[in-house]
C-alpha positions as CSV (number, residue, x, y, z in Angstrom):
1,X,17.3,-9.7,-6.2
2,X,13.9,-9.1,-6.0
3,X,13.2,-11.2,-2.9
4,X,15.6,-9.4,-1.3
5,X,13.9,-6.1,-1.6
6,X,10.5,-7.7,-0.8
7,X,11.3,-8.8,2.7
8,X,13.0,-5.2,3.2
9,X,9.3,-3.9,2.1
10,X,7.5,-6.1,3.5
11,X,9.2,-5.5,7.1
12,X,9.2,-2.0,6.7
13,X,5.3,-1.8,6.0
14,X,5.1,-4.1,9.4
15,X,7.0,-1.5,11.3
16,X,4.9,1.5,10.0
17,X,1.2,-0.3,10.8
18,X,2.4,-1.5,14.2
19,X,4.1,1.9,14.6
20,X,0.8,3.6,14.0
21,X,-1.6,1.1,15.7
22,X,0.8,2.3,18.5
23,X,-0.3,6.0,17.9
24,X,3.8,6.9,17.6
25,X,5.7,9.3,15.3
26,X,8.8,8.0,13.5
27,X,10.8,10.5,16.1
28,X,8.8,9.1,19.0
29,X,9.2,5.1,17.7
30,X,13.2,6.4,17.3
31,X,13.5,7.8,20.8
32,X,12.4,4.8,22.0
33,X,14.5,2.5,20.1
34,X,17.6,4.6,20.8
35,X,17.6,4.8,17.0
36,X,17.2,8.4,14.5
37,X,14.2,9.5,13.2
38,X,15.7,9.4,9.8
39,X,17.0,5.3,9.9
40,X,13.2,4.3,11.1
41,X,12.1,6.5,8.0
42,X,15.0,4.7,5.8
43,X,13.4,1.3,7.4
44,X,9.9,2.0,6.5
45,X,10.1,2.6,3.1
46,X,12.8,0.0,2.4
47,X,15.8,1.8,2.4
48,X,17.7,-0.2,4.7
49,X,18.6,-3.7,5.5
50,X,18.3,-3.6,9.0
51,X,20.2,-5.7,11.6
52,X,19.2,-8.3,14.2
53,X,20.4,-6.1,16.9
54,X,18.5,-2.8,15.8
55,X,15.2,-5.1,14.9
56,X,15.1,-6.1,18.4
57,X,15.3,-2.4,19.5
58,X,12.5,-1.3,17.5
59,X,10.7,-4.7,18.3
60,X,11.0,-3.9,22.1
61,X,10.2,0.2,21.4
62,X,6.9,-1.0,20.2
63,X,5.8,-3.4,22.8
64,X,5.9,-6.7,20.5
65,X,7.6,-9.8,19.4
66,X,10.1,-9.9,17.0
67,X,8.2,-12.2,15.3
68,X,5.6,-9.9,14.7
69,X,7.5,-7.8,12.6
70,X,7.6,-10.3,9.8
């Protein structure tokens, strides 16, 4: 169980220092992505096990490969 949790933590920690290299708010980063504020928060600190499909949004919302956010 604890692997589980530590690739939700470490993806969410991704998100938030690519999200900030970026200079973008968690509302701007959502907008983007077509996502809410609160589900990029829930993301970030490892709330949620995010899908495929809503990885590639935020992926493509900050400008990168989906590769890079793992």
């Amino acid at each position: 169980m604890n692997s589980k949790k530590e690739i939700l933590i470490n993806f969410g920690l991704k998100v938030r220092e690519i999200r900030k290299e970026k200079g973008l708010s968690q509302e701007e980063l959502a907008h983007k992505a077509d996502l809410h504020r609160t589900y990029i928060g829930m993301i970030e600190r490892a709330e949620k096990n995010v899908t495929l499909l809503n990885i590639e949004k935020i992926a493509n919302a900050l400008e990168v490969g989906i590769k890079e956010l793992f």
